[in-house]
N, C-alpha and C positions, 0 to 999 in steps of 0.2 A: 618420531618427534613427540616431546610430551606435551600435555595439553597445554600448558601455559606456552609454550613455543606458537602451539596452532591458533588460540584464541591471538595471540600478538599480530600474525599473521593474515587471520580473517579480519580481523579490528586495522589492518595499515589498508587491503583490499576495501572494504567497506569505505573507509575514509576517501579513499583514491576514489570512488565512485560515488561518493554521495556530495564529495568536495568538487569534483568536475559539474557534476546537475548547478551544483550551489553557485558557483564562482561565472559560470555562465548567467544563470539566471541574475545575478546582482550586474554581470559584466552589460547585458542586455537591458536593463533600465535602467543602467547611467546612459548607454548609446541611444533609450528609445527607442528602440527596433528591436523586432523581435523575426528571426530569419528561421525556416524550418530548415532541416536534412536538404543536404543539395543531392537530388535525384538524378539530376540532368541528364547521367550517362547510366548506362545498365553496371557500369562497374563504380561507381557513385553510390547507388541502390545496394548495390551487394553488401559493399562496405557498412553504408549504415546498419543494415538487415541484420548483418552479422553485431555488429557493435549491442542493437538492441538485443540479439538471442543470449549472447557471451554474460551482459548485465544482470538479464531475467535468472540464466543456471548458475551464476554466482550466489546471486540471493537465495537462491535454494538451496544451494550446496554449503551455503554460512547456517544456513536454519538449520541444514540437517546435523553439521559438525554442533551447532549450538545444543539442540536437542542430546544431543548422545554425551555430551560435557555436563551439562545438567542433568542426565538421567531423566530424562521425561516421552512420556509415551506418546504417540500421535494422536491418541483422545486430549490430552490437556494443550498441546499444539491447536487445538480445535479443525485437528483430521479427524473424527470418527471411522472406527472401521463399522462398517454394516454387511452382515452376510446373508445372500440369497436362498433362498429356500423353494425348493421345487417352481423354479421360476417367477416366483412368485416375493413380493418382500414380507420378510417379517410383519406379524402385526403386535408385537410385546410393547407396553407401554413405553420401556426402553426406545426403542425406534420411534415410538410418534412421541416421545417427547422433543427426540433429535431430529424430528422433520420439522415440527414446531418451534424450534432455534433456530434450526437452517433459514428456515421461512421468515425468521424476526431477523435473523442477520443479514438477509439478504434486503428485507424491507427498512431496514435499519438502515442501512449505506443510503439509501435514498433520503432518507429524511436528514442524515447529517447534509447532503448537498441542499436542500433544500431548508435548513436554517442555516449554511452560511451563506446562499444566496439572500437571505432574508438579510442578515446584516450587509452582506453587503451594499444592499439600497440602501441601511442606512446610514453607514458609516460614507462610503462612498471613495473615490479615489483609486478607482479599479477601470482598466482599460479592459474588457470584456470583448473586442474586435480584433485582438492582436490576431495575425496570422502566424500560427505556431504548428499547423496542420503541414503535410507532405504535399507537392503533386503528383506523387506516386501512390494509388489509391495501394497498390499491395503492401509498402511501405510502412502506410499508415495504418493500415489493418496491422498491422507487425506491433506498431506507438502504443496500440491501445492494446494490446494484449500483453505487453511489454509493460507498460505503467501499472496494469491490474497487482501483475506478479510481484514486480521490484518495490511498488508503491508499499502496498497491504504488506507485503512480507518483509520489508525494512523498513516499515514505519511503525507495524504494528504486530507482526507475529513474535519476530528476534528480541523487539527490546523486553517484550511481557514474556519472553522466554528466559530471558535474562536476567528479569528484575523479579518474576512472580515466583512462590514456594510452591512446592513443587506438590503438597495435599495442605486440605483445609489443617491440618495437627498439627504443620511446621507453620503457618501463622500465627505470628503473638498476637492474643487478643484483643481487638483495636485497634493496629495499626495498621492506619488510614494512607499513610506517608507514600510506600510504594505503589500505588492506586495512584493517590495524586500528581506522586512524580512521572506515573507512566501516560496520564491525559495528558498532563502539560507537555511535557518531552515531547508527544508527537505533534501536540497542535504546532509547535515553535519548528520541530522536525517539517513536517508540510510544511510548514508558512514559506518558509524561506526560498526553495526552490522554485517555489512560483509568485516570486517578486515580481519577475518580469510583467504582471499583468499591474502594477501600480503598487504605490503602497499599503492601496486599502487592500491588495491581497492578502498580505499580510494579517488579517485581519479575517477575512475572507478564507482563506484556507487554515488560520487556527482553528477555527472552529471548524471547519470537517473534520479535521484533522482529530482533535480533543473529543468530537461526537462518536468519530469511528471508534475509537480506543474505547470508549464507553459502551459501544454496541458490543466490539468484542468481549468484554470484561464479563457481559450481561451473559453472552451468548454461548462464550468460547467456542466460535465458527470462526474458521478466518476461510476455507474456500468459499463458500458461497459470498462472502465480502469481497473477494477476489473476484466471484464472478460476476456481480453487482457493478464492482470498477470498470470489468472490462464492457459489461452492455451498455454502463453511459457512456464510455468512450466510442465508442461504434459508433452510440445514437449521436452524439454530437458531430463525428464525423460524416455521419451519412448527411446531416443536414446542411455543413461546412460543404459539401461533394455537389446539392442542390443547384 
């Protein structure tokens, strides 16, 4: 299959899956209700479980076809390789400066949540008590680690793999454009799917959304932003569990 076949292919998948999030989310604040995964039977649970795992290795599997279409290394993906030494980790400036990224992108995810909760006190028009959680605690451990992967890596690895040049040489110098279109693309990308929480979500997940792409840009980590998504997810689950 040549590449423009596959990129067609991953680009109908991608839609099929970001279009089902979307059309739910809008279909769910016109009803006002927001209903999680029906758990009820052990063959209910499965179903979902699988739905969420299927999601999560698509996103991966579109990154990695993305990756090798663009000729880009798992360094500028913001995978670093790091090699161990006599058990011990490297200590080359190399390596702490990538711990000291890892550390900014990881703290970075935090503070994007943490100035879209700030707007959205003040913007306001966000329902913040929907029940969108499982009652299936395994389930929902599944939600959260499931949103880390699909989230980060189709809102924010794929499209800056897509849109970004691939060394500092092949950027023209000054343009700002595909930076800009890549924060905005994701705030509006996030925003949407989590309508469901109001309209000031909207609002409310641009701007995670636009800060995370920023943190990335800064950082170029995307797993540890990964894994930042997935411990607030936990953490608000454990206290929804309360």
């Amino acid at each position: 299959m040549s590449w423009q076949a596959t990129i067609a292919v991953i680009a109908v998948i991608w839609t099929v899956l970001y279009a089902n999030a979307t059309v739910g989310a809008i279909g769910q604040l016109i009803e006002s209700r927001v209903g999680p995964d029906d758990t009820s039977t052990t063959w209910a649970a499965v179903l979902s479980v699988t739905r969420l795992i299927v999601s999560a290795v698509l996103a991966v599997a579109i990154l990695v076809v993305v990756k090798n279409w663009r000729n880009l290394t798992w360094t500028q993906l913001g995978i670093p390789y790091q090699r161990w030494l006599h058990g011990r980790w490297e200590r080359t400036e190399l390596v702490k400066s990538r711990r000291r990224t890892t550390r900014s992108a990881f703290v970075g995810f935090f503070v994007a949540v943490g100035a879209a909760a700030s707007i959205s006190l003040i913007v306001g028009g966000m329902d913040a008590d929907q029940n969108i959680g499982s009652g299936n605690l395994f389930v929902a451990v599944i939600q959260c680690i499931r949103a880390g992967i699909f989230e980060e890596i189709g809102m924010i690895a794929i499209p800056a793999a897509l849109v970004l040049y691939r060394t500092q040489i092949d950027r023209p110098a000054g343009n700002k454009w595909p930076i800009v279109a890549l924060v905005v693309g994701s705030g509006i990308a996030r925003g949407v799917p989590h309508i469901y929480y109001g309209p000031g979500a909207l609002v409310w997940a641009f701007t995670w959304g636009a800060v995370v792409m920023i943190v990335f840009l800064r950082t170029r980590r995307i797993l540890p932003i990964i894994a930042a998504h997935i411990t607030w997810d936990l953490c608000v689950t454990a206290i929804l569990q309360l």
